[in-house]
N, C-alpha and C positions, 0 to 999 in steps of 0.2 A: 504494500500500500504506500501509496506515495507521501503519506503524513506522516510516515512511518522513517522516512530514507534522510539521509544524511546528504544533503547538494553541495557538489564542490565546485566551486569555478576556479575552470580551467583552461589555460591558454600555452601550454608547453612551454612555461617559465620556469628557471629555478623556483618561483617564490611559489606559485602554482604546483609545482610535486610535491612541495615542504608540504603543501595546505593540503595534497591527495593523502601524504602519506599518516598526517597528521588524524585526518578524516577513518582512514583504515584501520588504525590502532584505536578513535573511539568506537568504531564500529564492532571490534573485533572484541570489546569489553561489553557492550550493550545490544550485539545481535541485528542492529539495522541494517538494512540494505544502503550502498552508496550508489549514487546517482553524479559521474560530470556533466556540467554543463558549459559548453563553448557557445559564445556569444556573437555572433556573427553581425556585424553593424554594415550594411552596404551603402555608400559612399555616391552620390551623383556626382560625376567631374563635368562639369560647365566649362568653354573652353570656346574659342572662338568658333561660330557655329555659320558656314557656307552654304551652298545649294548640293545636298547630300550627306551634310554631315550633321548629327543628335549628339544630344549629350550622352556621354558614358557613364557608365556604373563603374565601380573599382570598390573591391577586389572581382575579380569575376568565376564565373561556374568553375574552372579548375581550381581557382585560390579554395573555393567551398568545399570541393571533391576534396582535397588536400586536408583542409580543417575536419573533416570528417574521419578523413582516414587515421590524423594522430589523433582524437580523440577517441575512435572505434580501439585503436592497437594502444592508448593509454589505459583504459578499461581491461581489455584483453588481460593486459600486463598484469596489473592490479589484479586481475580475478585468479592469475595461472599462481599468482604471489601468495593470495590467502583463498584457499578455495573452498574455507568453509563461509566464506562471505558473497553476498549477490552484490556485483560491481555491472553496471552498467555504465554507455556514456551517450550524449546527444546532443546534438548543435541546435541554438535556437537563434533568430535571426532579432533585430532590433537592437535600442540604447543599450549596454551592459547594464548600466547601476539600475534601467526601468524595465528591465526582463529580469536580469535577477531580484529582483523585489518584489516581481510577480511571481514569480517562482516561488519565493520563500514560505508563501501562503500556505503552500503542499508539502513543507518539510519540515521534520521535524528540527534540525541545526542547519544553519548554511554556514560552510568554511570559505575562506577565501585564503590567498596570498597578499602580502601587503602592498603588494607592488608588480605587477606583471610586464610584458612586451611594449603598450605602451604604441602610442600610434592610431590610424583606423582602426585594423586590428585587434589593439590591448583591450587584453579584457581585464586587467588588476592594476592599473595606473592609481596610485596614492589615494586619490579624488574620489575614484570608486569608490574602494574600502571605506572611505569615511563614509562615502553618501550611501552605502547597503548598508551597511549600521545602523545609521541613524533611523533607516526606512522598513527595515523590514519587516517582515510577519512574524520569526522566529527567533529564535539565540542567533546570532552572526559569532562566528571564532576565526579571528585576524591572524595568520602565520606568517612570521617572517624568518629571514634565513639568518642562522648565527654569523655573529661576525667575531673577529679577535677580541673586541673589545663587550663584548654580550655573548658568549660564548652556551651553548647549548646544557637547559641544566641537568645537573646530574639525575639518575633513577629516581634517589629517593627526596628530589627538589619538592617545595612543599606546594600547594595549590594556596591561591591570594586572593582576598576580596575583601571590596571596599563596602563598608556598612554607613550605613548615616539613620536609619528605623522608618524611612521613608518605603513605600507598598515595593518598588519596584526596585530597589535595594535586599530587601528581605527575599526578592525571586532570585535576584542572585546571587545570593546565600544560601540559598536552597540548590543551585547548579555547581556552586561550587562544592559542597557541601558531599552532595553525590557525587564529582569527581574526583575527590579527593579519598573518599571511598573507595570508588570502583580500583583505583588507581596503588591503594593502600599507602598513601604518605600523607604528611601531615596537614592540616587546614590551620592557615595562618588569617585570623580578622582584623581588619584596620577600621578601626576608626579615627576620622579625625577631625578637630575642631578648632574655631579661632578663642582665645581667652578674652576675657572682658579685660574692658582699658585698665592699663599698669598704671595709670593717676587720675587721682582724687583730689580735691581742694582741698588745701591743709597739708600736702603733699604725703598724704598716704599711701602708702602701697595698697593693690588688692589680689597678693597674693594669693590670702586666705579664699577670697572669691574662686579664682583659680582651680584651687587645689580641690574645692568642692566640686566645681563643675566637671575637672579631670575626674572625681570620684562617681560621680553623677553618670558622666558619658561610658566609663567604663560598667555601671550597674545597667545601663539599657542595655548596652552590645551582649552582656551574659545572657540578659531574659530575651535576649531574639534568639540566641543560639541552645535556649534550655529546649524546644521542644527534639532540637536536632541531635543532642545529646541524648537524648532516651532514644532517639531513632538510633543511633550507631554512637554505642557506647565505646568498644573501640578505638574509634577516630579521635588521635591526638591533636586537640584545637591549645593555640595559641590567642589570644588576644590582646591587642598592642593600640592602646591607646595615646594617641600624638595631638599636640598642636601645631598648625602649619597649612601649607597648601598642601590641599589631596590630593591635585594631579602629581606635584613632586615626588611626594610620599610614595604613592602606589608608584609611579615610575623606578622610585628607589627599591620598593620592595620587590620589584619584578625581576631583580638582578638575582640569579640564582634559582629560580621561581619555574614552575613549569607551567602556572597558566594564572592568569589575576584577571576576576571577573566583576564584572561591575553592572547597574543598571542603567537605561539607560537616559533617567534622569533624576534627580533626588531633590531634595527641598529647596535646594536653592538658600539665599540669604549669604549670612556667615557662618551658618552650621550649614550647610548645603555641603555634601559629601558625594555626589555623582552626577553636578550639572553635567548638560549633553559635551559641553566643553571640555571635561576632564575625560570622557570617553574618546572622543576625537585625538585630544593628546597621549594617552595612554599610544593610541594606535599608532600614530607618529612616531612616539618615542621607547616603548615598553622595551626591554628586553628578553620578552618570551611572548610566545601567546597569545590574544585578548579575547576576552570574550566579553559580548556586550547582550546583557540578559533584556528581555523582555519573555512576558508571555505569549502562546500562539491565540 
């Protein structure tokens, strides 16, 4: 069933196999069928037009033929790889970021690359990524390729998310929650906040304010994680209560990290913990991973 599958967008990119292969090992933990999707965007070229000459299309039926064939023998690969898994693949034609967001409707994850080919063609250029995040029907999970400096985390790297007690924060607490499960390593919680002003008339400190509110923020983030606690008694949670920018934070905490999930919007304000802004940067800048939760 297609609400069932796992949709990778695919474009025979490095960042594109990372996001297949990524897609396959959650698949191969949770049972779902994977499904590629190549995005095929046809191009009118306009061009000086004489007695006999129309405008052209670009890329044309062989460029197609050709898109077909690596995503047909991408699949293939992928299925002779894990053969207890259903891999399919299929070219759809249209915008990338406005087909796969159509798409996302029938899936249960959509994975992407952070960055693809690039061109007519590309189907994972930057701009995507942000904009199928921000849009879709499902969880979207951002892969990008290690580099020397973000280097791939190890087995037992812990699973990361960002909490703030907002609806759509608490979903992806719940995603990561069961990742870090499925996955058997630890579940690391951030929350973070700004402190109330450091002066008072009369020039008092309001540390003490502080230190309550630090106590405070840390009593909610326990009571959203008690129900998940009796679900998977098990699961070694962390919880790390900060003051600061969230985007920072979670950028920092993603160093070492095998996936940092966020919602895709939170309350906003100065306690606001998952504006649509810090999920955008996460994806920019993360060091592992992103996943950016909503519900279907």
């Amino acid at each position: 069933m297609r609400g069932e599958e796992i949709l990778v967008g695919y474009d025979g990119s490095t960042d594109a196999q990372l996001a297949l292969e990524w897609a396959l090992d959650e698949a191969s933990r949770s049972g779902r069928s994977v499904r590629l999707a190549y995005v095929f965007e046809w191009v009118t070229v306009v061009g000086w037009l004489g007695p006999g000459v129309a405008p052209g299309v670009w890329p044309d039926e062989t460029a197609r033929r050709e898109v077909e064939h690596l995503v047909q023998q991408a699949a293939a690969d992928a299925a002779r790889a894990h053969p207890d898994l259903d891999v399919t693949g299929e070219v759809f034609d249209g915008p990338p970021p406005l087909v796969l967001q159509e798409r996302s409707a029938d899936a249960a994850l959509l994975v992407l690359g952070s960055r693809g080919h690039g061109g007519f063609g590309g189907l994972l250029a930057g701009s995507t990524a942000v904009s199928v995040a921000a849009h879709a029907h499902c969880p979207v999970v951002v892969v990008r390729a290690p580099t020397e400096a973000a280097p791939a985390a190890p087995a037992d790297g812990p699973v990361v998310v960002g909490v703030d007690g907002s609806e759509k924060s608490l979903v992806a607490l719940g995603f990561a929650v069961e990742r870090a499960a499925q996955r058997r390593v630890p579940l690391r919680l951030l929350r973070a906040w700004s402190p109330p002003g450091v002066w008072r008339p009369g020039g008092d400190s309001s540390e003490g304010d502080a230190d309550e509110t630090a106590a405070a923020e840390r009593a909610a983030a326990e009571e959203s994680l008690a129900p998940w606690r009796r679900t998977f008694p098990e699961l070694s949670v962390t919880v790390e209560v900060a003051a600061g920018s969230p985007a920072s934070l979670l950028v920092e905490a993603s160093a070492g990290a095998q996936l940092v999930a966020v919602g895709t919007r939170g309350r906003g304000g100065l306690r606001g913990m998952l504006l649509g802004s810090v999920s955008q940067q996460l994806i920019q800048h993360a060091r592992c991973p992103v996943a950016v939760v909503r519900e279907r």
